[in-house]
Structure formats: structure tokens, C-alpha cells
N, C-alpha and C positions, 0 to 999 in steps of 0.2 A: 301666378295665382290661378290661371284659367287653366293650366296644366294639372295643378295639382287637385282642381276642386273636381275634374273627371277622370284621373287615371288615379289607382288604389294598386298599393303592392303588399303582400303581404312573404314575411318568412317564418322557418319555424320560430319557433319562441326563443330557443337556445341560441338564435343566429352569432353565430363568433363570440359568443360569452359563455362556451364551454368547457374554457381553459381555466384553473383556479390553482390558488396558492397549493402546495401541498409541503407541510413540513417535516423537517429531518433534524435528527440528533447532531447538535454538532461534534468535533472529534473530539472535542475535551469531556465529552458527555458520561458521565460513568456507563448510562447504559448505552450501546452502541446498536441496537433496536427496541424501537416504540412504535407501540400501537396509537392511532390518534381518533378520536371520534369528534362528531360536531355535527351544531347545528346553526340554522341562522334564516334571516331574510335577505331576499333581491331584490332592488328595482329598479327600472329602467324604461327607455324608449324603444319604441320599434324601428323599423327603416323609416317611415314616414314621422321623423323626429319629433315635429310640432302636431302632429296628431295622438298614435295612437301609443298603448303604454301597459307595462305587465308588473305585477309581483307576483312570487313566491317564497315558499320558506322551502328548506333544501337542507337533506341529514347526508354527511360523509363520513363514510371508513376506510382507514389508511394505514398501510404498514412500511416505516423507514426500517433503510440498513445502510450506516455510514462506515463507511472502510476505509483505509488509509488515506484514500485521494479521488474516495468517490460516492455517491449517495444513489440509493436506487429508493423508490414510491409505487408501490402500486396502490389499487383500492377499488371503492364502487360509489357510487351515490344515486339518491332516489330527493325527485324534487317534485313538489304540485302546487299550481297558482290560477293566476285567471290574467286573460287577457284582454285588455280594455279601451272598447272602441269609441272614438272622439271624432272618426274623420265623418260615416257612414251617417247622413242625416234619419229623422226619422218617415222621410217619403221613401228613402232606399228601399228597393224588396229584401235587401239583402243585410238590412240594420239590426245589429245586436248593441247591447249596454258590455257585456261581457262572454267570455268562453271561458272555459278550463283547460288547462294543459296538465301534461304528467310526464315525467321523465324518466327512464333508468340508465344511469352510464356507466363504463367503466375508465379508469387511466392508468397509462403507466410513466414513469419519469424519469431519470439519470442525468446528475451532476458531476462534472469535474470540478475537483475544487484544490485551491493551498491554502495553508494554514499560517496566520500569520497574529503576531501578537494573543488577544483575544478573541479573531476572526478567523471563519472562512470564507471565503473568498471564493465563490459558487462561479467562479468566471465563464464558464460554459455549460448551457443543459437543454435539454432536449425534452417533450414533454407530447404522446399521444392520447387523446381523449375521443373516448364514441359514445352518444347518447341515443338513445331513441325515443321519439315521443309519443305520446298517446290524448287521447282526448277530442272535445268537441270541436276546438280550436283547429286541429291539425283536419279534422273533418268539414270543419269549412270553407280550409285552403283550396280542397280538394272538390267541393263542391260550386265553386266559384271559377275555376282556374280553367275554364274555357268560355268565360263570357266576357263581352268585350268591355273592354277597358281597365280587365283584372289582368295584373300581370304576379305571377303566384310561382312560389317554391312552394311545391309540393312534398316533397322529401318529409319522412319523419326518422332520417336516419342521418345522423352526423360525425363526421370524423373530422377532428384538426390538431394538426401539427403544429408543434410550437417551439421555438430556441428562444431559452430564458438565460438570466444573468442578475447573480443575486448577491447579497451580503450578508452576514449573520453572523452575530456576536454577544459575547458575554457583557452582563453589565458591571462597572468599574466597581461601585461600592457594593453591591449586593450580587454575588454567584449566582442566587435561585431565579434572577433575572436572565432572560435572552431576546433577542431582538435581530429582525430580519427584515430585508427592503430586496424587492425584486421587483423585473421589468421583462416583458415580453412580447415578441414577435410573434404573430400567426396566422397560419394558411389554413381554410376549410376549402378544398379542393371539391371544384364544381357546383359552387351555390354562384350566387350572383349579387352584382351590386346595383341599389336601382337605378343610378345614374345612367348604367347598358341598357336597362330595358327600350326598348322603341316600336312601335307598328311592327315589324317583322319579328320581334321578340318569338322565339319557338322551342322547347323543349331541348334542341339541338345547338343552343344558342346561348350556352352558359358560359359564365366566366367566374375562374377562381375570385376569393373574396381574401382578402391581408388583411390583419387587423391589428391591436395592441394593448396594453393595458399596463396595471400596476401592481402592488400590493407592498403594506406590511403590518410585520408578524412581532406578536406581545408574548410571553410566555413568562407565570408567575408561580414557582414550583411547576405543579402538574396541571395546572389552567395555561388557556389559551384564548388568544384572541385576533381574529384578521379580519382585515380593513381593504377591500378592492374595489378599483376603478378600472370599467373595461369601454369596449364598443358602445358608442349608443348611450351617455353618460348611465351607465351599466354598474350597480355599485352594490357592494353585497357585504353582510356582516354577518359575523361568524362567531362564536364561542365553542370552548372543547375543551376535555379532558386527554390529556398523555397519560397511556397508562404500558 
């Protein structure tokens, strides 16, 4: 308790929850590319779990192409929220209620998959996403991030790597139904986790960050809908049009 009521960490907002569902036609699909658009809310914890806390609302677009025994994603998305401080009392000089954040990202993705029954069977995929941020939020990181007992990722640029494994299939009584469950692995290479931080904490003194998550996926004709749980009880819902 005595640790945590003087040392304050802060990351970007995206921290490891930059990874997201992104869907594909399966191969029984008449059309074998679609366009996917959506929108939705996030929310979630920051590193300091029991304190501080963000939402935003977040538009994606996405273009699948499923081939024989393989699915490719690319896309972009743009997100903006506020981020909401619970640790910082109000004697701190450094006390805010809230900041804003803003994102722009891009991803790209690739499945191998077999084809079985009314499933595919996404058994291996690969998944790189970069965002960047903007805002008050990431300007406070920065204005904080050499006073003592701030220990701060400054970065407003994120890239992470991810190998996914998924399922997806038709539903028994009704065709215009589809349904998908995946699970993922990932690396944002050179952020840090707080547990590292200590008194000698330095700029030069990063450590990769692993992380995980979930998702699944509704699709009714040309609507959609996802359901994820990431990093940081990190949870986000989403509706869309396939077109």
C-alpha cells in the first residue's frame, strides 16, 4: 500500500489492447470478399488496476479475402475517449478528473485455415497492428515522465504482434447465421510492465510486454456483432455492417 500510494505509472492508453477481432468470409461464403465497417465502446483498466480507468468509442474498416486455405485483413481504425484518474489526490500538483486520447491505426492479418463440416478452422494466424496517439493524455505522460516517483511510457506509437487461433462456422438451422470464437497471443515490443519498474527504472531499461485476450463473433445476414475481452479487464463491443 505504501508503494503504491507514492509511485504512479502511467501508459499509453492503447497499452496491449490494440489487437481486435477482425472478420473474414468463411469459404462456404458466396462472396469470397467483404468489406466490414463498425462501430463500438471500450472500457477498461489502466496498469495501476485498482485506480485509474478509460473509455472510448472506436469506428473500424476492413477488407477480407478468403482463399482456398487462407484469409488475409487489412484496414484502419480511428478511436477517442478520456482517461480517468482515481489514483492522483486532489493535493497532487499533478491532479486531473480526466484527459483525452485519440488514436489512428492501421492492421494487417493472415489465417491458415481447414475446412471441415460447417467450419473453418483458423488453426494458425498472425496479426500486426500500429496505432498512434494524440491528445492531452499522452501530453501529460510526457510532462510528468521525469519527476520523481513517475515512472511513464512516453511512446505515442505502438506496434504489436500477435498469433491467433480461431473457429468459425455456420449455424445448423439457419445459413444467414455465422459464428466465430478466437484467442490470442501478443507481443508490443519495447513497452514495459510495471512490475520492472524500480529506482533505477531509465529510458534504456525497457522490457517487452505479452499479453492475451478473446473474442466472439455474431453475424446476422449483413449485421454484425463482437464481443472482447483483453489486457487490463479491457472489454469492447462492437456492431457492423458486411457489405
Amino acid at each position: 500500500m505504501l508503494l503504491t500510494s507514492c509511485t504512479h505509472y502511467y501508459y499509453p492508453a492503447q497499452m496491449n489492447n490494440n489487437i481486435a477481432y477482425r472478420p473474414k468470409p468463411l469459404l462456404t461464403d458466396t462472396a469470397k470478399t467483404s468489406n466490414y465497417v463498425s462501430g463500438g465502446f471500450v472500457t477498461g483498466f489502466s496498469s495501476n488496476a485498482e485506480f485509474d480507468s478509460y473509455t472510448y468509442g472506436i469506428v473500424d474498416l476492413g477488407r477480407a479475402h478468403t482463399l482456398k486455405w487462407m484469409n488475409i485483413y487489412y484496414g484502419a481504425y480511428a478511436l477517442t475517449g478520456s482517461y480517468y484518474n482515481a489514483q492522483l489526490n486532489d493535493s497532487d500538483p499533478n491532479h486531473f478528473h480526466s484527459k483525452d486520447f485519440s488514436n489512428l491505426g492501421g492492421c494487417f492479418s493472415v489465417d491458415f485455415f481447414t475446412h471441415s463440416g460447417r467450419a473453418d478452422i483458423r488453426f494458425l494466424g498472425a496479426e500486426v497492428t500500429y496505432s498512434h496517439e494524440y491528445g492531452a493524455y499522452a501530453n501529460f505522460r510526457k510532462a510528468v515522465s521525469n519527476q520523481p516517483d513517475y515512472y511513464v511510457d512516453t511512446r505515442t506509437d505502438l506496434t504489436t504482434i500477435a498469433l491467433t487461433s480461431e473457429v468459425a462456422w455456420r449455424g445448423l438451422r439457419d445459413p444467414n447465421i455465422e459464428y466465430a470464437i478466437r484467442g490470442y497471443v501478443s507481443l508490443t515490443p519495447g513497452h514495459t510492465v510495471a512490475g520492472y519498474f524500480d529506482n533505477s527504472y531509465s529510458q534504456n531499461n525497457k522490457r517487452s510486454n505479452v499479453s492475451g485476450g478473446g473474442a466472439f463473433y455474431f453475424q446476422y445476414h449483413r449485421l454484425f456483432a463482437i464481443l472482447e475481452n483483453g489486457d487490463m479487464f479491457h472489454t469492447s463491443f462492437k456492431v457492423g455492417y458486411r457489405f
